[in-house]
N, C-alpha and C positions, 0 to 999 in steps of 0.2 A: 498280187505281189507288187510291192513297191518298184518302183524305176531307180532308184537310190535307195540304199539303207544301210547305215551307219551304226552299228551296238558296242557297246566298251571299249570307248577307242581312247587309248593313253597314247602319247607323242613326247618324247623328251627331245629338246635339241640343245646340243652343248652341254649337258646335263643336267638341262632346267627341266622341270615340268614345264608344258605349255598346252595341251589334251591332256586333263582325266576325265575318262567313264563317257565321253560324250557320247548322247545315243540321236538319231534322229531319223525320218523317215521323208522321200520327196517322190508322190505320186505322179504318173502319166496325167497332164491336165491341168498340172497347180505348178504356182508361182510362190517359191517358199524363200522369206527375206530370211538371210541370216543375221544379225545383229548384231556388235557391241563395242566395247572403245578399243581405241588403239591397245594394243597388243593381247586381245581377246583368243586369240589362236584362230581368228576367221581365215585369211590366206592360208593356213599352216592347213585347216581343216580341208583348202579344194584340192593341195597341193596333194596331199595324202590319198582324196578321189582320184585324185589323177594317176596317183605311183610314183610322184616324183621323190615323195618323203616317205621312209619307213615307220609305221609303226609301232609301239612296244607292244602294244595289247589291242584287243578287238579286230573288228571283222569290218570289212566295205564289200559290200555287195552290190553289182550294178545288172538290173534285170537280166538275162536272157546274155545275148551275144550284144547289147545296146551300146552304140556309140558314143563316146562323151564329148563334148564341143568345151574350149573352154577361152573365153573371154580375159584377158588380162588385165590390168591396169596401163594406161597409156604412158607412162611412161618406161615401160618392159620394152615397146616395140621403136627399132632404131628407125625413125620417121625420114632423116635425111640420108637414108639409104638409096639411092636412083632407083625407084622400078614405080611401076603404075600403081594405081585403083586394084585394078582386075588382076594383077600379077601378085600384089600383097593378100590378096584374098585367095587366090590360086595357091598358094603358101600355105594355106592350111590344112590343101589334100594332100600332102608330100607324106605323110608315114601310108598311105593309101597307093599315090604313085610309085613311088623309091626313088632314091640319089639320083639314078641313071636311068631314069627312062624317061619318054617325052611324056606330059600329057596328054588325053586323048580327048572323044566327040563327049564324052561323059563327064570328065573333068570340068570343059569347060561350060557345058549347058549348066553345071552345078555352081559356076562360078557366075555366070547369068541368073540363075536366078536366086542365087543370097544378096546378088547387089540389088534386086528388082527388090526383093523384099523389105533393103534398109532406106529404098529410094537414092540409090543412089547410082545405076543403072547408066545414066547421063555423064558420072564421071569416069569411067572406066579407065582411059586412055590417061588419065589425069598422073602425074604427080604424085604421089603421097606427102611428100613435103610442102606441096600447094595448099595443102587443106586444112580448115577453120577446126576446132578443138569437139564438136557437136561432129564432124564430118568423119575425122579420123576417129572414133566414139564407133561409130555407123562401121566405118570399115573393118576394124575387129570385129564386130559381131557380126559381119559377111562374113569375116575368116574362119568364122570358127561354126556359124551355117552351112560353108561349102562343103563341110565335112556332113553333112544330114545327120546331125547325132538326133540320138532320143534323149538324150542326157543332155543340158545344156548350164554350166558352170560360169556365172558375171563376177569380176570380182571390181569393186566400188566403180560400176560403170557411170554414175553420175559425178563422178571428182570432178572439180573445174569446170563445169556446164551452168550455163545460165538458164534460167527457171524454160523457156520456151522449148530447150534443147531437153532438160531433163523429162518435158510433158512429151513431147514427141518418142521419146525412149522408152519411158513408162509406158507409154502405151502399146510402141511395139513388144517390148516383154509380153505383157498381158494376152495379147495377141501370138507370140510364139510358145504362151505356154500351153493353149490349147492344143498343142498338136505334142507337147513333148512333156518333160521333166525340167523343173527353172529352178536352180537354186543360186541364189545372187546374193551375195555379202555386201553390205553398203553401211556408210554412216550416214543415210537422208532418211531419218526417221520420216518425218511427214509423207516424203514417197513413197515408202516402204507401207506404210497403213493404209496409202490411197490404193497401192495397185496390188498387193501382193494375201495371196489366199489365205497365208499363214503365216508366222514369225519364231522364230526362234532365238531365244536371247540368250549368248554368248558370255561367257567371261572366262577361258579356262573349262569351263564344263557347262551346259545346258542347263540357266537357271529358272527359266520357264519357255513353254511351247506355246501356242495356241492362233483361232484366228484372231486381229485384229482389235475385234470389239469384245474377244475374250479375256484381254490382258491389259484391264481396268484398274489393275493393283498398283498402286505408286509404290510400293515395295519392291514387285521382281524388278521393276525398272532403277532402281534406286540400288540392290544389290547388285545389277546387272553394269551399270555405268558408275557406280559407289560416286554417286550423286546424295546430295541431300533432299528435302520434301521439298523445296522452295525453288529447283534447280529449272532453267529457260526450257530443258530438255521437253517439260511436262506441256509447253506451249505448243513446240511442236506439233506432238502426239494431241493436243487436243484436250488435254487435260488439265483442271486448274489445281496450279501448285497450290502449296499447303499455305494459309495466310500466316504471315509474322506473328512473333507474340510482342507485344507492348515493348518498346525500348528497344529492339531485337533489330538490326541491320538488314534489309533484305541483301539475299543473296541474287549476286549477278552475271557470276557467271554458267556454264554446266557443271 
């Protein structure tokens, strides 16, 4: 039984389509990159895992009783709010604690060791507003670790990071997806093919699945991002665009 599973899932918001028929599956062990351009209905799809958005049609299934964690984009969380390291990350057990009640010996060993985990253990006491853009990156995904989910939800956790900050990242994913369920929505194709077990390419509905070096086709990618053959995209990923024809402009940008 999958850890995530997603079948005919329609989403209208404001009365647009923005989900049809998406289907998808995210195993205990694997790191599944979601893909695709802005306004592909990647956010719309975790929001949905989550509950936060209704859907029209289809089904979300989350294993057993499994916890969902979920990571947001950095700029969702008010950073120049007064509280620590360890207190923003402590924030993530509160539907577990409740409003009014203190945290307890459990809480915060759980908050020791998601900071241990992101290496960041050392700032605890720190500021959250003290902190480098790689750092606050780190303390979301402590937040949303404290919680011990099996399910763990990134949404474009490498925005704004410079290439040493996104290697350090990538690798911790890679590493926490052996213990759980990863499904991360990003637009860093090139990171997304280095660390992640499978892909899923987005636009509105699911235009191709597969792992990595299964999705060869400069077509899904091309439906996927409604790129043409010649588009920077294919550099990324590792593949070489289509060559010009005679007289023919190369294209420059995605």
């Amino acid at each position: 039984m999958s850890a995530l599973a997603v079948e005919g899932l329609d989403v209208d918001l404001g009365g647009r389509p923005v989900l049809r028929g998406v289907r998808l599956s995210v195993d205990a062990g694997e790191l599944v990159g979601l893909l695709g351009p802005n306004g592909a209905g990647k956010t719309t799809l975790l929001r949905c895992v989550l509950g936060l958005l209704r859907a029209k049609a289809g089904t979300i299934a989350v294993g057993g009783t499994a916890r969902v964690g979920y990571v947001p984009q950095r700029h969702e969380f008010t950073w120049d709010f007064p509280i620590s390291v360890e207190q923003a990350v402590l924030s993530g057990r509160t539907g577990r604690i409740g409003l009014l009640r203190r945290p307890g010996v459990a809480d915060w060993r759980a908050v020791g060791e998601a900071l241990e985990r992101v290496r960041l253990a050392d700032l605890g006491r720190r500021p959250v507003g003290e902190l480098s853009g790689g750092q606050r990156q780190r303390v979301l995904v402590a937040r949303a670790l404290a919680l011990r989910p099996e399910v763990l939800l990134l949404d474009e956790p490498y925005a704004g990071l410079d290439m040493p900050t996104q290697e350090l990242l990538g690798d911790l994913f890679a590493t926490l997806a052996r213990e759980r369920a990863v499904l991360m929505a990003t637009h860093d194709l090139a990171a997304a093919v280095h660390h992640c077990d499978r892909l899923v390419l987005l636009n509105r509905t699911v235009i191709a699945a597969g792992a990595p070096d299964q999705l060869r086709d400069r077509r899904v990618w091309m439906d996927t991002f409604e790129v043409g053959g010649r588009s920077h995209l294919f550099t990324a990923l590792g593949l070489h665009p289509e060559p010009a024809s005679a007289g023919e402009p190369e294209t420059v940008g995605a």
